[in-house]
N, C-alpha and C positions, 0 to 999 in steps of 0.2 A: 517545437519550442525547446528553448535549451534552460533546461531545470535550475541548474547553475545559474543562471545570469536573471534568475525570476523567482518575485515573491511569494510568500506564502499563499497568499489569492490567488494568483495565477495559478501556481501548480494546482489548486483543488480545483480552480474552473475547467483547466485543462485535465485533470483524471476524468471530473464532468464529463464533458465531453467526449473522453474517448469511451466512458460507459457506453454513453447515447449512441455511438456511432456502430461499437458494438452489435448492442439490442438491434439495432435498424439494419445492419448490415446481414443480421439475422431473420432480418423478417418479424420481428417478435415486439408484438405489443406492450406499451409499459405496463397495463393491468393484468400482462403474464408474467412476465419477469417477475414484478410485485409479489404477485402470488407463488409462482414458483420458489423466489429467496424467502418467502414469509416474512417481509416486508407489507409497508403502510404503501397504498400508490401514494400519498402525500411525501414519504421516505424518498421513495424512487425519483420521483421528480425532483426537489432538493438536490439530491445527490447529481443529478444530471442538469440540471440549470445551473447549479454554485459550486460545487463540490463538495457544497458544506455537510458532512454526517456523520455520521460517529463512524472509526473503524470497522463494527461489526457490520453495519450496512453495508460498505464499500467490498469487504471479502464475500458477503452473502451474494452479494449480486453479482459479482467476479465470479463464486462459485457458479450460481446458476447460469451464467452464461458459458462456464466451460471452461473458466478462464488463468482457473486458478494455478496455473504450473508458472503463471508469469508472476507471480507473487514471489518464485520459492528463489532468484538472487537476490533479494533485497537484503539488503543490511546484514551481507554474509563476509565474514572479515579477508580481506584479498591479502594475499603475502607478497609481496615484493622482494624481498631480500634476505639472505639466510638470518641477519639482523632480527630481522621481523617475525620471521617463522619462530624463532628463537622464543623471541616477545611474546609471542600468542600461545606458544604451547606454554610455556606458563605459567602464562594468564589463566589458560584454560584448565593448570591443573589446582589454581590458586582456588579455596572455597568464598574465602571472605574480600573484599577489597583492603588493601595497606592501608593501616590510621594514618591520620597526618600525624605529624610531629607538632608538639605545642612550642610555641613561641613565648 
Protein backbone atom coordinates (compact mmCIF):
# COMPACT_ATOMS: atom_id res chain seq x y z
CA UNK A 1 0.00 0.00 0.00
CA UNK A 2 1.08 3.43 -0.89
CA UNK A 3 0.68 5.50 2.29
CA UNK A 4 0.46 8.59 0.14
CA UNK A 5 -2.35 7.91 -2.00
CA UNK A 6 -4.42 6.38 1.45
CA UNK A 7 -6.52 7.55 4.19
CA UNK A 8 -6.11 7.91 7.64
CA UNK A 9 -8.17 4.37 8.13
CA UNK A 10 -6.18 2.75 5.91
CA UNK A 11 -2.93 3.33 7.09
CA UNK A 12 -3.90 2.23 10.79
CA UNK A 13 -5.62 -0.91 9.27
CA UNK A 14 -2.66 -1.49 7.42
CA UNK A 15 0.10 -0.90 10.54
CA UNK A 16 -2.89 -3.44 12.00
CA UNK A 17 -1.97 -5.74 10.02
CA UNK A 18 1.56 -5.64 9.59
CA UNK A 19 1.71 -5.98 13.60
CA UNK A 20 -0.50 -9.17 13.14
CA UNK A 21 1.74 -10.51 10.49
CA UNK A 22 4.67 -9.74 12.59
CA UNK A 23 3.40 -11.69 15.76
CA UNK A 24 2.50 -14.72 13.39
CA UNK A 25 5.39 -14.61 11.47
CA UNK A 26 7.01 -15.09 14.83
CA UNK A 27 5.21 -17.88 16.08
CA UNK A 28 3.92 -15.92 18.99
CA UNK A 29 0.54 -15.90 20.46
CA UNK A 30 -1.51 -12.64 21.01
CA UNK A 31 -1.82 -13.51 24.92
CA UNK A 32 2.18 -13.22 24.67
CA UNK A 33 2.85 -10.49 22.90
CA UNK A 34 0.02 -8.85 25.18
CA UNK A 35 1.73 -9.81 27.98
CA UNK A 36 5.15 -9.36 27.02
CA UNK A 37 4.28 -5.29 25.74
CA UNK A 38 2.20 -5.11 29.11
CA UNK A 39 -0.71 -4.46 27.18
CA UNK A 40 -4.55 -5.42 27.65
CA UNK A 41 -5.13 -8.74 25.09
CA UNK A 42 -8.32 -6.44 24.41
CA UNK A 43 -5.36 -3.58 23.30
CA UNK A 44 -3.57 -6.06 21.17
CA UNK A 45 -6.45 -7.03 19.26
CA UNK A 46 -7.71 -3.54 18.54
CA UNK A 47 -4.55 -2.63 17.42
CA UNK A 48 -4.31 -5.56 15.08
CA UNK A 49 -7.93 -5.70 13.61
CA UNK A 50 -8.18 -1.64 13.18
CA UNK A 51 -5.18 -0.04 13.85
CA UNK A 52 -7.07 1.90 16.26
CA UNK A 53 -4.62 2.58 19.72
CA UNK A 54 -3.01 4.96 21.24
CA UNK A 55 0.65 5.50 20.14
CA UNK A 56 2.00 3.87 23.36
CA UNK A 57 0.32 0.55 22.41
CA UNK A 58 1.63 0.65 18.85
CA UNK A 59 5.54 1.26 20.09
CA UNK A 60 4.91 -1.24 23.11
CA UNK A 61 4.13 -4.05 20.83
CA UNK A 62 6.84 -2.86 18.14
CA UNK A 63 8.96 -2.95 21.06
CA UNK A 64 8.18 -6.44 22.03
CA UNK A 65 8.40 -7.77 18.94
CA UNK A 66 11.91 -6.54 18.28
CA UNK A 67 10.84 -4.11 16.04
CA UNK A 68 11.72 -1.00 17.23
CA UNK A 69 14.80 0.23 14.97
CA UNK A 70 12.01 0.57 12.22
CA UNK A 71 10.52 3.32 14.08
CA UNK A 72 13.76 5.41 14.38
CA UNK A 73 13.42 7.25 10.25
CA UNK A 74 10.19 8.40 10.92
CA UNK A 75 9.56 11.94 10.84
CA UNK A 76 13.48 12.50 10.74
CA UNK A 77 13.95 15.92 8.75
CA UNK A 78 15.72 14.77 5.03
CA UNK A 79 17.82 17.83 3.45
CA UNK A 80 17.67 18.12 -0.13
CA UNK A 81 19.49 21.01 -0.87
CA UNK A 82 22.25 23.37 0.57
CA UNK A 83 18.99 25.71 0.76
CA UNK A 84 17.50 23.46 3.08
CA UNK A 85 20.37 22.26 5.17
CA UNK A 86 20.79 25.96 5.59
CA UNK A 87 16.91 26.06 6.83
CA UNK A 88 17.15 23.34 9.24
CA UNK A 89 20.25 24.18 10.95
CA UNK A 90 18.54 27.05 12.02
CA UNK A 91 15.73 25.95 12.82
CA UNK A 92 17.49 23.69 14.96
CA UNK A 93 19.52 26.32 16.59
CA UNK A 94 16.20 28.64 16.97
CA UNK A 95 14.77 27.98 20.90
CA UNK A 96 11.21 29.47 20.28
CA UNK A 97 9.16 29.49 17.03
CA UNK A 98 8.96 33.25 15.14
CA UNK A 99 5.64 35.20 16.33
CA UNK A 100 3.52 36.11 13.47
CA UNK A 101 3.29 39.51 12.71
CA UNK A 102 -0.13 41.25 13.70
CA UNK A 103 -2.20 42.52 11.00
Amino acid sequence: MLFNLASASEILHTLGQRVRAQRLAQGMPQRELAQMAGLSLGALRKLESSGRSSLETLIRAVQALGLVNELEGLFVLRRQSIAQMEKVEAASQRQRAPRRKST
